[in-house]
C-alpha positions as CSV (number, residue, x, y, z in Angstrom):
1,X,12.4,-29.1,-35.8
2,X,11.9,-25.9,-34.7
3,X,8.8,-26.4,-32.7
4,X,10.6,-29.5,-30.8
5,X,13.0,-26.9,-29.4
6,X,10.9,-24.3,-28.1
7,X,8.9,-26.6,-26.3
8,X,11.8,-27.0,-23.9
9,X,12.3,-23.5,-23.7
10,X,8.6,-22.6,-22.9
11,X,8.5,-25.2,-20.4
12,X,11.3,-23.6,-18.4
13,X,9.8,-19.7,-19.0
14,X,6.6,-21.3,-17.4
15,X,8.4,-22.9,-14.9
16,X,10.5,-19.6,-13.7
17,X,7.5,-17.4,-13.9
18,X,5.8,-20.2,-11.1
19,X,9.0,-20.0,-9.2
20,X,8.7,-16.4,-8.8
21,X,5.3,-16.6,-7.9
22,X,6.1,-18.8,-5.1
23,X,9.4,-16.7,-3.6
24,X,10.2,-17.0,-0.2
25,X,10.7,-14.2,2.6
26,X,13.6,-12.2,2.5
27,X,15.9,-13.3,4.8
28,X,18.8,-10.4,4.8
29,X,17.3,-9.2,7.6
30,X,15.7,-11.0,10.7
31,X,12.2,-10.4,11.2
32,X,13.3,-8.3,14.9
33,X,15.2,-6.0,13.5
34,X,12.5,-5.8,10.8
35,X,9.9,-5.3,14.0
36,X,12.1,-2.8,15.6
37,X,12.3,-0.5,12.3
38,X,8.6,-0.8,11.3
39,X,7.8,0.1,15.2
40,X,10.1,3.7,14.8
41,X,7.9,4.3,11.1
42,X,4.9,3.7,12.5
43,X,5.5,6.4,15.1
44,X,6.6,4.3,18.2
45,X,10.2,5.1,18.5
46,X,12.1,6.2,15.4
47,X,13.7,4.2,13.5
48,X,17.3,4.0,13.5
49,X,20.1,4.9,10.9
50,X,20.3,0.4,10.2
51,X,17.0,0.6,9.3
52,X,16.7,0.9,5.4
53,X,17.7,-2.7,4.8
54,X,14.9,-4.3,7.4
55,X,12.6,-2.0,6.2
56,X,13.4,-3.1,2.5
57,X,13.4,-6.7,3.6
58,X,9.9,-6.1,5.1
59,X,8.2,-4.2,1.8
60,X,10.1,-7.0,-0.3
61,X,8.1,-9.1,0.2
62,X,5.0,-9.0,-2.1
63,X,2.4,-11.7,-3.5
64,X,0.9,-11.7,-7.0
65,X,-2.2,-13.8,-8.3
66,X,-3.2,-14.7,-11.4
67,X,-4.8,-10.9,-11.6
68,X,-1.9,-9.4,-10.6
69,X,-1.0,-8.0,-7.0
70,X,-2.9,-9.0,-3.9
71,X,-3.0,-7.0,-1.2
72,X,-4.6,-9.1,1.1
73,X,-1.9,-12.2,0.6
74,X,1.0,-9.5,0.7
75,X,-0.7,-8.4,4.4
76,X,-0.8,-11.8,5.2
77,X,2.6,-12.7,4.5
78,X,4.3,-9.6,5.9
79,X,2.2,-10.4,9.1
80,X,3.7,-14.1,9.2
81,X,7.0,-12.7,8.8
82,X,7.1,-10.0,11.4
83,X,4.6,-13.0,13.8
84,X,8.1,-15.1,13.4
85,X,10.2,-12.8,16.0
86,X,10.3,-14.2,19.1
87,X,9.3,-10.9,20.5
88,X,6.1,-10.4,18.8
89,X,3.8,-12.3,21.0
90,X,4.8,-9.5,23.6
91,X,4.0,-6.8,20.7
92,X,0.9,-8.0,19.4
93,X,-1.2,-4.7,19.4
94,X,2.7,-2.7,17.5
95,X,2.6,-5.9,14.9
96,X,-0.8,-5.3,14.7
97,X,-0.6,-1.3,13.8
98,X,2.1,-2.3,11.7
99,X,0.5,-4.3,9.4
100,X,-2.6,-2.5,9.5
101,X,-0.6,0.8,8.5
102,X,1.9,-0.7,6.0
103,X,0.5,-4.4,5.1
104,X,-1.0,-3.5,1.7
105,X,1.4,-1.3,0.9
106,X,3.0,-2.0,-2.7
């Protein structure tokens, strides 16, 4: 009897610890606002009194493997996100710095 009744449990741990695997981007803040803020900590501008939840938003978001964190899918991911402002084509070589500066970042 008991056995029966955990397997539904540990079916739905597993299932929540996929889920969180698989998280999408923040979206309390819009990735421009996000590219304006990273821009003023990266040392092109400064960044503005607004700026801690955009920033937050932007180091949020974090990938995990099977080994734990990965730097190289978090870069890619934060580089996606801040690539989604409309203004980014225009910033290519700031996006660029920021992710090279911050990407990895944990």
């Amino acid at each position: 009897m008991k056995r029966k009744l955990l397997r539904p449990v540990a079916g739905g741990v597993l299932a929540l610890g996929i889920g969180m695997l698989a998280m999408p981007s923040p979206a309390a803040a819009d990735s421009c606002s996000t590219l304006v803020c990273m821009a003023g900590m990266a040392g092109i501008g400064s960044p503005s009194g607004g700026c801690s939840g955009p920033i937050g938003s932007y180091f949020s978001i974090v990938r995990f493997n099977f080994w734990g964190y990965d730097p190289g899918r978090t870069a890619a991911a934060r580089l996606r996100y801040l690539n989604s402002c409309s203004g980014a084509a225009e910033n290519e070589g700031i996006v660029s710095l920021i992710n090279a500066m911050y990407g990895e970042v944990f």
